[in-house]
N, C-alpha and C positions, 0 to 999 in steps of 0.2 A: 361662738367658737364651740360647736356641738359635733360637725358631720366628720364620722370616722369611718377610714378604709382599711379592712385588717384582708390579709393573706398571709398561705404558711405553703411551707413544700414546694418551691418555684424550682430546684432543685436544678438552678442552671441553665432551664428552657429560655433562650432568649425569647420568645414571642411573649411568654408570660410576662415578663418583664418589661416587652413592647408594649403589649396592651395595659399594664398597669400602668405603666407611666403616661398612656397616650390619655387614660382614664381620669389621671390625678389634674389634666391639665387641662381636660375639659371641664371638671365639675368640680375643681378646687375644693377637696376637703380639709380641715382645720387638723385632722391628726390620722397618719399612717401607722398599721403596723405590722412588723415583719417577724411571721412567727418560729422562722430557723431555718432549716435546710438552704439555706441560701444557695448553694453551690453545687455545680455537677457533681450525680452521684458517683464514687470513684470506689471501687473493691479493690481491697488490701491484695495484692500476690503472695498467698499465702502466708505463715509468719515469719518467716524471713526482711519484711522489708514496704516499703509502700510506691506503690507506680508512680510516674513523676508527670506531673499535668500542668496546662498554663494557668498564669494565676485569674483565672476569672474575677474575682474580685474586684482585682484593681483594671486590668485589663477591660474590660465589660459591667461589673455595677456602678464603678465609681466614676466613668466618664460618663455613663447615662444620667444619674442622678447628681454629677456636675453641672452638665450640660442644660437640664432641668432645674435649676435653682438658678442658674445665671437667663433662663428666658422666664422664667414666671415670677423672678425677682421678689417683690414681700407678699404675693400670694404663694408663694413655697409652704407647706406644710409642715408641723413640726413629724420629723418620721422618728419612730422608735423600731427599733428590732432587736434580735438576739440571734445567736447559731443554734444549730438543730446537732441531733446524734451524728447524722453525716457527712457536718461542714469541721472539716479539720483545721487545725491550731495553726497547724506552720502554712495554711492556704488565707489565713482571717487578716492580713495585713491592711487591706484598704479598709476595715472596720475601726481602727485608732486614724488611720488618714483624715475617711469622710465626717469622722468625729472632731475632728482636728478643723477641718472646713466649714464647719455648722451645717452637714447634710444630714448627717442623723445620732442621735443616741443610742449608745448599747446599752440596754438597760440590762441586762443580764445582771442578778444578785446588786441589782439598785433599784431604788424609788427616786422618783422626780416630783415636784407638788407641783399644780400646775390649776390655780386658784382651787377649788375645792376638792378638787380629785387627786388623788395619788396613783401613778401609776407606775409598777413595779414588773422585772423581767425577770424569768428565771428558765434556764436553757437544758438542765439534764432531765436526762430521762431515767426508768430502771433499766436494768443489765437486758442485755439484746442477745441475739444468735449471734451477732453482728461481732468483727474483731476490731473494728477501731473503739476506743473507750475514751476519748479526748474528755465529750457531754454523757459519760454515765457514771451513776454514781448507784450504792446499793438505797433500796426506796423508805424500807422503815426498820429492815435489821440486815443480817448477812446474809440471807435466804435468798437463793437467785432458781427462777423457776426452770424444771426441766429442758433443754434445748439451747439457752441462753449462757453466756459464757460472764462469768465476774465481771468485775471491775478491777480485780488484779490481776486479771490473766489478760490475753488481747495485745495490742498494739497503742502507743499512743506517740502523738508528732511535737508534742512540748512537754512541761512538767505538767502532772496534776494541780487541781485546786485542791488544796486541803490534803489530808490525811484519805485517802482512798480504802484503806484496809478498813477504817470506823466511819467513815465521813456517810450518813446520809440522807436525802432528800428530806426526811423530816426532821433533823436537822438544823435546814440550811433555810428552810421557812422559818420555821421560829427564829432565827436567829433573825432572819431579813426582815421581818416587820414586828416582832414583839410585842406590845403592848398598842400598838399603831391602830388605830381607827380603821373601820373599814368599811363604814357605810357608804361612800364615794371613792373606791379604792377598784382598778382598774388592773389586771394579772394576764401577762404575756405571756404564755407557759410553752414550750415547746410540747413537753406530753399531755393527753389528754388525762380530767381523772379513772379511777378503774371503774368496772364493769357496769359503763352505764351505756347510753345511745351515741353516744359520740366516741366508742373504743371497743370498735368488734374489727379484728382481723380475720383473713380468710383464709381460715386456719382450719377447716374443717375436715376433720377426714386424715389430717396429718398425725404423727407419733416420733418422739424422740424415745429408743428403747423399750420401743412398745408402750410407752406412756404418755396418753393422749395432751398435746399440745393445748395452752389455753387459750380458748379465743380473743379474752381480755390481757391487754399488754401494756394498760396506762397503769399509772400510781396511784399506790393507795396511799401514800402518803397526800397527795394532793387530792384523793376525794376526802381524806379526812379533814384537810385545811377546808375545804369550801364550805362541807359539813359541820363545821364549830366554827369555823372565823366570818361565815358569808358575807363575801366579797361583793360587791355590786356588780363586775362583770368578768368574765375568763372568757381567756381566747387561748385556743388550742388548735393544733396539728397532728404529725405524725403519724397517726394511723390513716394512709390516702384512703384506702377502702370503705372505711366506714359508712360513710353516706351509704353510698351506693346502698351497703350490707342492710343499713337500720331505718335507710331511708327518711333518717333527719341529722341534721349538721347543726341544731339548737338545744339547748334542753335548761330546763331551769330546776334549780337546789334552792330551795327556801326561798330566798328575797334574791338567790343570786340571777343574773343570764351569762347562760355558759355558752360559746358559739366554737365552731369547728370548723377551719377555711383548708386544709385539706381535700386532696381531690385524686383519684389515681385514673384520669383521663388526660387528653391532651392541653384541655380548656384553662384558662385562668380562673380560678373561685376566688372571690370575692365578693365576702360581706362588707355592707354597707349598715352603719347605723347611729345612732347620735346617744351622745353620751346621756342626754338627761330624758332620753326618751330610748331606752333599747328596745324595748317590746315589741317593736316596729322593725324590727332587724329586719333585711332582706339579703340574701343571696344569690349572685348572677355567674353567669358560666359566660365567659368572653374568650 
């Protein structure tokens, strides 16, 4: 029980989701995972109010990955996932369903042990330009960078997690694994951490009030977790462009491997790699 399939940013493309599943059913891996944006991207109508969309969820992930566990029967995979900054609250219904089903686990601010491995989700990001706030939270104090709007200001479609004015990201690590081992410990993180090869936006050239935009937009709170806690492996999203920009979608922290399945082309990205052997990760554009 080694081969894993992780992807992030599907962001509602049904093909991507075609060929993932067409993928999982050819070459039966032991564990999926799904690193957020689940859902079409949808922009707030200014702040007055939010557009009203079909539930993709349920409507489209949940009868595909029904459909898919009732033909591949006990070669189904264990799938884990979590939401992204752009999958909203009041749209995440068939995520307590397909949980409800034994289709997948939200591991969002949870661990699973799964014989020696731990592996733990965690879904916000720092504050965005962005007005939906449903998955942000502030990263290591209340400092939200030029361009980027709070986490108290913005829109959001359910209650928050926690206290929002103090609540954050480093935090909510500490608190989620503590004293927890982590030399076979496995992290689903929607953001990438900061200003490494796997967190360059295309940001270049830009200015909020004549002050230059930063090109790095992951957490420093999570490069500080990897940096003291090294994790055996992270998997991250939300910056599509990166590759492209750095020209790598892996990068290793200490003993950690850190991989990036984000993609801001048509293609499905998808890494491929085995738990007890990551070194060997590969990446494919389907």
């Amino acid at each position: 029980m080694n081969k894993c399939f992780f992807v992030s940013d599907l962001h509602g493309k049904m093909s991507r989701y075609e060929n993932l599943i067409r993928k999982i059913r050819v070459d039966k891996p032991d564990f999926v995972f799904l690193g957020g944006d689940l859902l079409p991207h949808k922009s707030i109508e200014g702040r007055s109010g939010f557009e009203k969309i079909d539930n993709f969820g349920t409507d489209f992930i949940l009868k595909k990955f029904r459909k898919m566990k009732q033909q591949m029967d006990c070669t189904y995979p264990d799938v884990y996932l979590i939401p992204g900054n752009d999958d909203r609250k009041d749209l995440l219904s068939a995520l307590p369903e397909g949980e409800a089903e034994g289709l997948w686990t939200n591991l969002n601010m949870k661990c699973r042990v799964i014989g020696k491995y731990r592996f733990y989700g965690y879904a916000f990001v720092p504050p965005t330009p962005f007005l939906l706030k449903d998955w942000e939270k502030y990263d290591v104090s209340r400092f939200v960078d030029p361009g980027c709007i709070s986490p108290m200001e913005g829109k959001r479609t359910a209650p928050p997690h926690g206290d929002p004015e103090w609540d954050t990201i480093a935090k909510d690590l500490e608190a989620m694994t503590g004293s927890d081992e982590m030399s076979h410990s496995v992290f689903l993180f929607h953001s990438p951490p900061y200003k490494c090869q796997l967190d360059r936006a295309d940001l270049d050239g830009k200015t909020f009030d004549h002050v230059p935009l930063d090109v790095n937009v992951g957490s420093i709170a999570i490069q500080r977790f990897i940096e003291e806690k090294q994790p055996f492996i992270t998997l991250h999203g939300h910056v599509h462009e990166s590759t492209r920009l750095t020209g790598n979608w892996q990068e290793k922290f200490g003993r950690t491997f850190a991989f990036n399945a984000a993609h801001d082309g048509p293609e499905l990205s998808l890494v491929v790699f085995e738990l007890h052997n990551p070194q060997w990760a590969e990446r494919f554009l389907i």
